[in-house]
C-alpha positions as a printed NumPy array, in Angstrom:
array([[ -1.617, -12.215,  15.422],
       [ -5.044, -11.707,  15.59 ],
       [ -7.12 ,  -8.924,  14.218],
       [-10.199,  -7.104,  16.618],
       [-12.241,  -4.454,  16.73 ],
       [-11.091,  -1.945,  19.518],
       [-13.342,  -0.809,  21.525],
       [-13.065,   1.983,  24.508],
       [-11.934,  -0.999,  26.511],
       [ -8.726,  -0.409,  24.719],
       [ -8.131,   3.038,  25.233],
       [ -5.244,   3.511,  27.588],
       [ -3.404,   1.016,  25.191],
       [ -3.988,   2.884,  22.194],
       [ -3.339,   6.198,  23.906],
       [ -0.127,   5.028,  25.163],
       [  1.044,   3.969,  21.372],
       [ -0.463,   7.735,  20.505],
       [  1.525,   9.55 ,  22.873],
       [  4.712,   7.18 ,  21.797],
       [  4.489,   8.481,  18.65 ],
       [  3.591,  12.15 ,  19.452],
       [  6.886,  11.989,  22.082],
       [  8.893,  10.483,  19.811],
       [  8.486,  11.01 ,  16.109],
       [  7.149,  12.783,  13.201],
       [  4.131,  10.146,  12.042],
       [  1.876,  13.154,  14.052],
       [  2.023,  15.998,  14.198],
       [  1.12 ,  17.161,  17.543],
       [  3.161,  18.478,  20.482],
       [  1.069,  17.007,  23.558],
       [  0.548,  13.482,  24.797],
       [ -3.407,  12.571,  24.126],
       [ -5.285,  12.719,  27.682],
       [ -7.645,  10.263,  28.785],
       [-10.636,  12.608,  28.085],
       [ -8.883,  13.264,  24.88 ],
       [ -9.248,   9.466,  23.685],
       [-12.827,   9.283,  25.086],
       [-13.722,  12.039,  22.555],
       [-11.74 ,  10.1  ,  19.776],
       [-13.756,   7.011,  20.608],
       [-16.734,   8.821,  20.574],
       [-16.272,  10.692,  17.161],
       [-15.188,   7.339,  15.264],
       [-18.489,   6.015,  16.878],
       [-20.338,   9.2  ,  15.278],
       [-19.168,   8.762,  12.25 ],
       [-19.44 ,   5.004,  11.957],
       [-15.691,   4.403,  11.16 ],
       [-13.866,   1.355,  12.786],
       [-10.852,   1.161,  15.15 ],
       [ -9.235,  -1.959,  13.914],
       [ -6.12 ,  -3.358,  16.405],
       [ -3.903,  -6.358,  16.125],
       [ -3.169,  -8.619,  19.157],
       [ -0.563, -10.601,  19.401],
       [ -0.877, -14.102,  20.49 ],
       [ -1.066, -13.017,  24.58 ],
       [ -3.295, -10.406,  23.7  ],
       [ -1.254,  -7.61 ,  23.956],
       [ -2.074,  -4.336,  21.679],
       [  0.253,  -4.318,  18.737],
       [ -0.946,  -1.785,  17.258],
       [ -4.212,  -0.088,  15.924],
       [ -5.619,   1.452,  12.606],
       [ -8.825,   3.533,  11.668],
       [-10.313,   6.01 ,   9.683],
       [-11.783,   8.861,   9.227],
       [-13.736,  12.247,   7.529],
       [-10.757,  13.446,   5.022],
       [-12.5  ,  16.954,   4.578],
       [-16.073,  18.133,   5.716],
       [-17.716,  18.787,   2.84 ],
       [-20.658,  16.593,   1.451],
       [-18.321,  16.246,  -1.898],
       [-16.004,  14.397,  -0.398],
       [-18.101,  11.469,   1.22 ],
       [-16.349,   8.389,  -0.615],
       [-12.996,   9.983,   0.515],
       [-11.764,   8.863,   4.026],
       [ -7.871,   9.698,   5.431],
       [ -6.424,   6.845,   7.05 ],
       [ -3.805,   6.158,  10.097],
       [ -2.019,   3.187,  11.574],
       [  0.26 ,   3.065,  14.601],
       [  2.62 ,   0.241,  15.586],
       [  3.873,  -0.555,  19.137],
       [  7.5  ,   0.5  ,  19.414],
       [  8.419,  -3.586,  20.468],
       [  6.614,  -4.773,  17.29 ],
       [  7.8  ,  -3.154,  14.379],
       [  8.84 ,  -4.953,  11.725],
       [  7.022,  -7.963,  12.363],
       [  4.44 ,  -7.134,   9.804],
       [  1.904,  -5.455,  12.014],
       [  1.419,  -2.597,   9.947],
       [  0.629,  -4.973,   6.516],
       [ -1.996,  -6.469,   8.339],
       [ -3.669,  -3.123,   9.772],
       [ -3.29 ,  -1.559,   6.201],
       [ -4.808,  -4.833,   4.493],
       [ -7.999,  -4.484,   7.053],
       [ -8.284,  -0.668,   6.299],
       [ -8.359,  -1.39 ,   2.925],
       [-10.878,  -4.456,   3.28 ],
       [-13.128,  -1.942,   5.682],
       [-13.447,   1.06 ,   3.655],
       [-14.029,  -1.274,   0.599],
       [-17.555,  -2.911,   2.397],
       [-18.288,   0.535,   3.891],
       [-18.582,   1.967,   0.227],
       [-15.569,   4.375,  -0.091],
       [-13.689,   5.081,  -3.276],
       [-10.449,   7.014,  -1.725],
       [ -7.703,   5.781,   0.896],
       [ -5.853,   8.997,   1.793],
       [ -3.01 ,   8.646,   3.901],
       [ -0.829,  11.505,   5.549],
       [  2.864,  10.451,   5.999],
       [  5.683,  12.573,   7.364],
       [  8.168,  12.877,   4.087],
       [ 10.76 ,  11.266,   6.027],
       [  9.092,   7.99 ,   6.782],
       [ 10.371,   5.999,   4.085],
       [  8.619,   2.809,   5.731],
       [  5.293,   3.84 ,   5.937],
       [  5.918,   4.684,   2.387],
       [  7.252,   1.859,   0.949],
       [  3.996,  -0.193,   3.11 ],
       [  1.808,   1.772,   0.807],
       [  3.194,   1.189,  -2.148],
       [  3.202,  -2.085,  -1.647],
       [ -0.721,  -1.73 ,  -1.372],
       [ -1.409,   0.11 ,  -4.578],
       [ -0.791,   3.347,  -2.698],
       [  0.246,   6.527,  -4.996],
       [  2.732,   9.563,  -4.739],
       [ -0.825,  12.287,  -4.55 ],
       [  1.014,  15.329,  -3.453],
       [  3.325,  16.948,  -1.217],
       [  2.869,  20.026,   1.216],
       [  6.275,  21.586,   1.994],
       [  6.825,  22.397,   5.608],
       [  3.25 ,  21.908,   6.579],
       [  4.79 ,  21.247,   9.944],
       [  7.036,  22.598,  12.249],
       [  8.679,  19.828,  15.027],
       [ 11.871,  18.774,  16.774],
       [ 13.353,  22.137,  16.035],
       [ 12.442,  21.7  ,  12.242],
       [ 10.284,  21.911,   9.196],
       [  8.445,  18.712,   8.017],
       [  6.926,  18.141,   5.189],
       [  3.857,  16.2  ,   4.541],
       [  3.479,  13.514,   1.726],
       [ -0.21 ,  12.168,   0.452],
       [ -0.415,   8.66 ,  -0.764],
       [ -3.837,   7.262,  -2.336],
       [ -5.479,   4.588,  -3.279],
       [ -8.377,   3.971,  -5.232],
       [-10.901,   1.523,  -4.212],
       [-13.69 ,  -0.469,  -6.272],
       [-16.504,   0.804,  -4.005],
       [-18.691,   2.03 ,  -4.168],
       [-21.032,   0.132,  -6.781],
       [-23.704,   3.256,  -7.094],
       [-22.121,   6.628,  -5.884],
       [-24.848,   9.227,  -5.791],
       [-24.527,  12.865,  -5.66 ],
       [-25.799,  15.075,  -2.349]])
């Protein structure tokens, strides 16, 4: 496995494990599969905002799967605060893809200067979970049927973790 950074180059991979997850599960919470113009705006905004699309190849270079980051809430308080996300190929789960994207989220946001890790996990997905636990990750907070899919009511977990970074944080 090899770790990259993804660039648009990449796209129709990544939007194929987006849509895979949209289609088939609760780790988003959206109805749609992402369009092609849809991704080029994602690209664009994590260019924007300077945060990194991080993907693991395996050893034939084929996408694994993919992790970024970005803006947790709009408001110039919450600048050291970013919300994470990492998506694994359906053929490669369990093979430890999703430690290695978490580990390089973690390492990223560290050298960019954040203090928070914010993830968003459907209560039911006791694997994402137990991944970010097993990175420090902590139990922030749930939202009871923040969502409505499949016919049902999901509810929304937040996990945390607090980084060293930055050194200096500044107000305004």
């Amino acid at each position: 496995m090899k770790t990259i950074d993804c660039d648009t180059s990449y796209s129709e991979k990544i939007r194929g494990i987006f849509n895979e997850a949209i289609l088939h599960s609760t780790a988003l919470y959206d109805y749609k599969p992402r369009t092609h113009e849809m991704m080029q705006e994602w690209f664009a905004a994590k260019e924007r905002g300077g945060f990194p699309i991080l993907g693991i190849l395996s050893p034939v270079g084929e996408l694994m799967g993919f992790g970024s980051y970005g803006t947790f809430r709009a408001f110039p308080a919450y600048k050291y605060s970013v919300e994470h996300s990492l998506y694994v190929a359906g053929q490669f789960r369990g093979q430890g893809v999703g430690r290695r994207l978490l580990q390089e989220i973690i390492l990223s946001a560290e050298q960019q200067g954040y203090h928070t890790l914010i993830g968003a996990i459907d209560a039911e997905n006791s694997i994402s979970k137990e991944l970010h636990q097993k990175f420090g990750f902590h139990h922030a907070g749930t939202i009871r049927e923040a969502g409505f899919k499949f016919g049902r009511w999901l509810n929304l977990e937040f996990y945390q973790r607090i980084l060293a970074s930055p050194s200096d944080p500044q107000d305004g």
